[in-house]
Steps between C-alpha positions, in 0.01 A plus 500: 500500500444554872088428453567176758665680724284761533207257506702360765521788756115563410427153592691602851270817534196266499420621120433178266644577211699264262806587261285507162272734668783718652644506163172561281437781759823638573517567044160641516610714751760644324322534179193722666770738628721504220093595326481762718255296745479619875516272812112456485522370183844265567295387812193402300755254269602338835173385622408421163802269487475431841185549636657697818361853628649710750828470701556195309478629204677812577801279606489264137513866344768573704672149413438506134652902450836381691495142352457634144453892444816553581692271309248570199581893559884434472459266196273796346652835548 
């Protein structure tokens, strides 16, 4: 999977994040939306995993629907 990668251009952003949590995140993620789950909930599951709030947040949402969403979307339907 891409989950060091992304964790990779995070880490460039300023946003500590590591692979596992990118990962553990990123199929969270997915799995709230696939639920039905809005963005208020997806963001809740990132600073749960994460413990980030705002922008930074935002932007591992961001990273974890590209990094894994898609791919999961394509593999599903």
């Amino acid at each position: 999977m891409m989950d060091g990668i992304y964790a990779d251009m995070m880490r460039d952003e300023g946003i500590d994040v590591t692979a596992g949590q990118m990962s553990q995140l990123s199929a969270q993620v997915c799995d709230a939306f696939d639920a039905g789950a809005g963005q208020e909930e997806a963001l809740g599951i990132v600073q749960e995993v994460t413990g980030e709030t705002g922008w930074r947040a935002t932007r591992l949402l961001q990273g974890a629907v590209v990094n894994r969403c898609s791919q999961h979307a394509d593999n599903t339907y």
